[in-house]
N, C-alpha and C positions, 0 to 999 in steps of 0.2 A: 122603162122595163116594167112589164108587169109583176105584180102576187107573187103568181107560179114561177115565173122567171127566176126573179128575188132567191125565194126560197130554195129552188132548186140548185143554184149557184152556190149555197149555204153551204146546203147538203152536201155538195163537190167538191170543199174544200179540204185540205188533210187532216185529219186530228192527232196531230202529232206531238203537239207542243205541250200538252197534258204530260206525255211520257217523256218530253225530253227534260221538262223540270225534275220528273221524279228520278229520272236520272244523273243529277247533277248533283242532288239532293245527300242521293245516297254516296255520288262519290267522295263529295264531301263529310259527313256525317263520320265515315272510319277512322279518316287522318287524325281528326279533331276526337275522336272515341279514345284514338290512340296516344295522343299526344295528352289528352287529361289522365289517360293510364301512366305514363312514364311523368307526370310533374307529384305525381300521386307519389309513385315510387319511390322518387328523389326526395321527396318531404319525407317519407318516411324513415330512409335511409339517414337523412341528417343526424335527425332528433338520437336515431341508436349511437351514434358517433360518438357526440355530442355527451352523451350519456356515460363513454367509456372513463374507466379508471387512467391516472396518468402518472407512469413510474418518474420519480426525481432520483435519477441514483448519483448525481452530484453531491447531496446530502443525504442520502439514504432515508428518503420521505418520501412514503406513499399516500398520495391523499389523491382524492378522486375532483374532478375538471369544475364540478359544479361546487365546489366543497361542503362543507357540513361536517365532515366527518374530522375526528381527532388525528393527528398527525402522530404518525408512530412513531415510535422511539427507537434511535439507534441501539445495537447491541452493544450492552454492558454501558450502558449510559448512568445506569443505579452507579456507577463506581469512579465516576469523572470527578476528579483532585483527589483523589484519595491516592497517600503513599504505594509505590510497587506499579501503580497503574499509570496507563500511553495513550493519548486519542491520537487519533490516526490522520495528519494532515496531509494537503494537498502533494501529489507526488512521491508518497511513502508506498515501500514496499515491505515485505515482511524480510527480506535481506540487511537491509536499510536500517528497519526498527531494532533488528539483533546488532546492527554494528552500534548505530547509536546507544545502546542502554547495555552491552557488553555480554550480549546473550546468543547461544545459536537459538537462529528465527524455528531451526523443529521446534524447542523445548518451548517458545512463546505459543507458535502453533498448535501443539499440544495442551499445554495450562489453558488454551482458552477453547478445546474443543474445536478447533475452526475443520469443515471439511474438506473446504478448499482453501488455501493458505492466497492464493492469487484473487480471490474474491475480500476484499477488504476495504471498508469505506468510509470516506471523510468524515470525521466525527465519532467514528465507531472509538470503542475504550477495552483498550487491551493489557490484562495482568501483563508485565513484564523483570515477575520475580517468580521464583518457584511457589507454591503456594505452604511451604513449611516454611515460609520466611514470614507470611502474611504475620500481620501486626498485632493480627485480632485471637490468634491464638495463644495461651500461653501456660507455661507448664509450672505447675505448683511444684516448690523444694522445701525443707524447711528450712525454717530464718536460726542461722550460728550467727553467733557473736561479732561483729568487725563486715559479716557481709552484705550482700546489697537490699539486705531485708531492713536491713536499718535506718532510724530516719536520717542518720547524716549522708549515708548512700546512697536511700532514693531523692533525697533532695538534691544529691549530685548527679544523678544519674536522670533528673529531670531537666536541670538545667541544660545538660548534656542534648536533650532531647531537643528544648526550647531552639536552642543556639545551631540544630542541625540543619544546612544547606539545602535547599528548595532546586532542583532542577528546572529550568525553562519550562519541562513537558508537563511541571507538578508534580514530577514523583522524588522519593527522597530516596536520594543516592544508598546503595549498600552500605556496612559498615567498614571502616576505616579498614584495610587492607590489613596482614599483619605481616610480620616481620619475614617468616617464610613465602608469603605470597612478593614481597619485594626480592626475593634471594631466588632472581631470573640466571642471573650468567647470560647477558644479551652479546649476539655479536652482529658482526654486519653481513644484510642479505646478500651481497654484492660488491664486487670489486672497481665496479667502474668509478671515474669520477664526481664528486657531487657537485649536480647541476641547477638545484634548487632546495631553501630550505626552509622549514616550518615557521607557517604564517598564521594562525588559528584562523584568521578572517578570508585567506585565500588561499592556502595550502596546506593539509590537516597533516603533513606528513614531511618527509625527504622524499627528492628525486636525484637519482644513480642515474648516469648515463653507460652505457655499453653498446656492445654490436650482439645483432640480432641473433639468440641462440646462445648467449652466455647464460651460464647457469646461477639460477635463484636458490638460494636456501633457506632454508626454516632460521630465523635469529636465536629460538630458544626450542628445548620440548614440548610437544604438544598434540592438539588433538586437531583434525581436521573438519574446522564446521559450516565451508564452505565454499567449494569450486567450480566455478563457475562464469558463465557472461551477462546476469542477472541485473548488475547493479550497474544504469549510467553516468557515464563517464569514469569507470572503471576499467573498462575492458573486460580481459580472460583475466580472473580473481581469484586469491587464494586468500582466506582468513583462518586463523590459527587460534584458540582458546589452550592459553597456557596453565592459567589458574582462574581464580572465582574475580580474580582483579583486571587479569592480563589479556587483550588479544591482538594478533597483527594481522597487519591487511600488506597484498604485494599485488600492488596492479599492474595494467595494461601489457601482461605475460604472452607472448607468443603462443606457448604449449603450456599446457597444467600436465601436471605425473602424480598430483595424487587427487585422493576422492573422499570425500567426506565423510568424517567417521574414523575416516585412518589416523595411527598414529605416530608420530614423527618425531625423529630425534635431532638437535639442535646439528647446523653444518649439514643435513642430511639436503640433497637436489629435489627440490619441489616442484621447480616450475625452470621454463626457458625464459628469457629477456625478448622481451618484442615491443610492439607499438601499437597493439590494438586500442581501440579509442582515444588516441596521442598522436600528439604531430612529429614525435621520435621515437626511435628506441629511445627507451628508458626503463628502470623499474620505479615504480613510486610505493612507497614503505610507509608504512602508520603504527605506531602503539597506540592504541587507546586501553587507558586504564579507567575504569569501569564503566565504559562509553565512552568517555572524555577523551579525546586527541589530545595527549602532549606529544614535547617535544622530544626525537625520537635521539638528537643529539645530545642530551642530558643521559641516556642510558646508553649509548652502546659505548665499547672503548673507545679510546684516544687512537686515531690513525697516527 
């Protein structure tokens, strides 16, 4: 083949394969454009994550994921073991904490400012006396002859103090009841027969047996500071503040007939007999004297 030959056959050929690379080029080039744009994004997005604060409301600590920062402090944490005052454990409700310490839960919810009474948390420390009881107050008289100004008095009245009973929660129980606040006139909530009886470690209370729709009554006078289906394994609840010492609980009630707040006169129909949260009809009955559950058969009369 000749020169011209050669050349010319060159010349004849397609020039195509210039364009088809730049065309593969660029098809490639977007995917890969785009897929360093979305690992970009995803790195970016990590790190803000990562970054965020992280609520513990188990313990009521907020401290952020990367920490550094001081762990805040529960509310009313300044006032943990001090006399009058509750922390708050696992499972307590504000219902709960007034039964245990012999308070209606408003006047705790109030003394402690709380907005929501259902917002409360492990650790948190709650006044559970009025605050004219508080310890740290005290009102000047002056010292007569024989009374507690005196040093044989206040040496008694220290001792007094020393020797005073520590509650499991750390708060020191009210003062000793007195003679009026013992002078109940209890009778029984319930006519049915009694089908169980006070155990402190497994039954805070008596249990009545009846048929569904017997009528419950109030044991003594009182105030209504409680009714409701709030507290487990309770049922439909009624709790009753008879004095600063006294209150009674009448569980697992078919019907409640009064409302909180109201007030009731001993023998008067409170509640119907039922089985809510119970495997019978039953009523189940509590005094507790100043939170404390005794036993409810040392005070009502003799059947």
């Amino acid at each position: 083949m000749s020169k011209s030959t050669w050349s010319h056959s060159m010349e004849s050929l397609p020039a195509s394969r210039p364009h088809t690379r730049t065309r593969w080029t660029s098809a490639l080039a977007l995917p890969c454009a785009l897929a360093a744009a979305l690992l970009l994004a995803v790195g970016c997005g990590s790190r803000t994550l990562n970054s965020a604060p992280v609520e513990d409301r188990g313990t009521g600590l907020s401290r952020p994921a990367s920490g550094g920062d001081a762990a805040k402090p529960l509310p009313g944490a300044e006032n943990a073991g001090k006399p009058g005052y509750y922390m708050v454990k696992p499972g307590d409700t504000m219902i709960r904490i007034g039964l245990e310490n012999g308070q209606n839960w408003r006047d705790i919810a109030r003394w402690n400012s709380l907005e929501n009474p259902n917002l409360i948390e492990v650790g948190q420390v709650l006044r559970v006396i009025p605050p004219a009881t508080d310890g740290a107050q005290v009102v000047t008289r002056p010292v007569l002859p024989g009374s507690a100004g005196t040093p044989a008095a206040q040496a008694a009245s220290a001792a007094r103090a020393a020797s005073a009973p520590v509650n499991g929660n750390g708060s020191v129980p009210p003062p000793a009841a007195t003679g009026s606040d013992e002078d109940v006139g209890w009778i029984w909530p319930a006519q049915g027969t009694l089908v169980g009886g006070f155990d402190e470690a497994k039954n805070k209370g008596l249990d009545i047996s009846g048929k569904s729709g017997d009528p419950v009554v109030a044991s003594a006078d009182g105030r209504v500071v409680y009714s409701g289906a709030g507290l487990r394994g309770y049922g439909n609840l009624i709790i009753l503040k008879h004095n600063n010492t006294f209150l009674t609980a009448y569980a697992h009630n078919k019907t409640l007939l009064v409302k909180e707040d109201q007030t009731v006169k001993k023998g008067q129909k409170i509640a119907e007999m039922g089985n809510s949260d119970a495997d019978k009809v039953k009523l189940h009955f509590e005094i507790r004297r100043q939170g404390k559950p005794v036993d409810p058969a040392k005070y009502l009369p003799a059947r």
